[in-house]
N, C-alpha and C positions, 0 to 999 in steps of 0.2 A: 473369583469363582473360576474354576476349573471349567476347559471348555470341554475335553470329552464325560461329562458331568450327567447320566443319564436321570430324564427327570421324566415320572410317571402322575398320571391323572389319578386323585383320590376319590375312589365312587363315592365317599360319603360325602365331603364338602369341595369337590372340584375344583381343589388347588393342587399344582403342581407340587412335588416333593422328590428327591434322591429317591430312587427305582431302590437301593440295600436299605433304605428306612418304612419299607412296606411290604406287606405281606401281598401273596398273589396269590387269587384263586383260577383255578381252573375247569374247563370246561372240554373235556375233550371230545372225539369226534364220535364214541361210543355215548355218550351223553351224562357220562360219570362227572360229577363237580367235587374235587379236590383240595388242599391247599398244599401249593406246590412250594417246598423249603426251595428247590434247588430254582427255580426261577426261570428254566429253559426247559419246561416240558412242552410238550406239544397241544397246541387247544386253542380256545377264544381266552384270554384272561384278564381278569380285573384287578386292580390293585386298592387295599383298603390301609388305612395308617393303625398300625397296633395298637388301639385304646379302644377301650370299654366302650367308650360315648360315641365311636365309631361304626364299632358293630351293632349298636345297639340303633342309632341312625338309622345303617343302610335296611337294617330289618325291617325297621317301621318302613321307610320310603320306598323299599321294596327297588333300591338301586342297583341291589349286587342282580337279582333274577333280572333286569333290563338290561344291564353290561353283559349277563354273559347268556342272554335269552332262552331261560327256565323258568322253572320252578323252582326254588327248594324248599325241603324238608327244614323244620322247627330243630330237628336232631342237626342240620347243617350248623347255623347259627350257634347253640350250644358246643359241638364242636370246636370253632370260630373265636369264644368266647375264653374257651380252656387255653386252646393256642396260644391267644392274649397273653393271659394270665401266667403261664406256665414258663414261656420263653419268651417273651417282650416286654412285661414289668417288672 
């Protein structure tokens, strides 16, 4: 294993994972929640693993709004879901 190997926490099942194997959402300081392709915006961010069964997870358990301390919107998630779907499977 590579040692400069950056490993991020997955808000759905809180194992470590490769930081370029997950998607990050954002929360910046205007209160907008994002999902950041580029990985170095500025905000609170959480990191979720690209699957269905992950988004589908933090929604229920309501992980991602306690990592990045909101709310969101039902249209986030949906969102979230496209992402998935559209560029990670």
């Amino acid at each position: 294993m590579s040692k400069d190997l950056n490993l991020r926490k997955d808000a759905a099942s809180n194992k470590m994972y490769p930081k370029i194997e997950l998607i990050r959402v954002v929360k910046n300081k205007n209160g907008e929640v994002f999902i950041d392709n580029t990985k170095k915006a500025n905000g609170r961010g959480a990191y979720i693993r690209p699957t269905v069964e992950a988004v589908n997870k933090v929604k229920k358990t309501r992980a991602l709004e306690r990592n990045l301390k909101t709310t969101l919107e039902e249209q986030f998630y949906e969102k979230l879901l496209e992402e998935v779907k559209l560029n990670w499977d």
